[in-house]
GUTOR-491758 format. One line per field, with one value per residue (C-alpha): residue in one letter; chain; z, y, x. Coordinates in steps of 0.5 Angstrom, whole numbers. Layout:
<recs>
type <- A,...
mol <- A,...
zz <- Z,...
yy <- Y,...
xx <- X,...
</recs>
This chain:
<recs>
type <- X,X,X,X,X,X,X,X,X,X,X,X,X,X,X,X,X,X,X,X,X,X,X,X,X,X,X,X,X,X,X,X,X,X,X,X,X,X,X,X,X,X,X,X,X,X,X,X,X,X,X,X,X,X,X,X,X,X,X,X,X,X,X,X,X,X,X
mol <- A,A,A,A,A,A,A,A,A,A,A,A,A,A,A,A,A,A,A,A,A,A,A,A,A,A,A,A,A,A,A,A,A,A,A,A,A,A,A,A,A,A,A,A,A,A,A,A,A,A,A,A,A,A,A,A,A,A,A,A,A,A,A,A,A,A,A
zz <- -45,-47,-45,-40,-40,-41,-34,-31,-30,-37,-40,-37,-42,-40,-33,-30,-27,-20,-21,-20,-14,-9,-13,-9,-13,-12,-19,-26,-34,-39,-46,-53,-59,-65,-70,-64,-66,-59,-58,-58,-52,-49,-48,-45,-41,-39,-38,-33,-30,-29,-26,-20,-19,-20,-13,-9,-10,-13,-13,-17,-25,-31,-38,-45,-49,-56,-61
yy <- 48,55,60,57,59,52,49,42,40,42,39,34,33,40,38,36,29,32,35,28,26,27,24,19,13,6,3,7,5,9,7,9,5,4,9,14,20,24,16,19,25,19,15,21,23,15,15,22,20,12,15,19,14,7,10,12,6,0,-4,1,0,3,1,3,-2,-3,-5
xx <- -30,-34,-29,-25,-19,-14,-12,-10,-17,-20,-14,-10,-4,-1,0,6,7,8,1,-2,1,-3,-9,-14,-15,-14,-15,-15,-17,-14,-15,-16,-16,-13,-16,-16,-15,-12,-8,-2,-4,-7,-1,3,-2,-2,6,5,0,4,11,7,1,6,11,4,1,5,-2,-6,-8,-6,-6,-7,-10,-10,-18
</recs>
């Protein structure tokens, strides 16, 4: 990151939901293990990104696995 000051791009958990509604994909693969050590901001930034990517598009793919 060097001397970035923090934002939404260099730091995704800090970006509200709405901030991801107009993102452009079709499928998405959030994972983390279970020795992860960031597996708890992993999974909120998976539920953020869940609530604005499942009303655009029903038929995308999220999921967090488990190791």
């Amino acid at each position: 990151m060097g001397n970035a000051k923090p934002d939404h791009y260099n730091q995704p958990i800090l970006a509200p939901s709405s901030w991801w509604k107009d993102i452009v994909v079709k499928d998405v693969l959030i994972t983390g293990g279970d020795e992860e050590v960031l597996i708890d901001e992993i999974r909120e930034f998976a539920a953020k990104f869940k609530v604005c990517g499942s009303m655009r598009w029903p038929w995308g793919f999220l999921a967090i696995t488990r190791s």
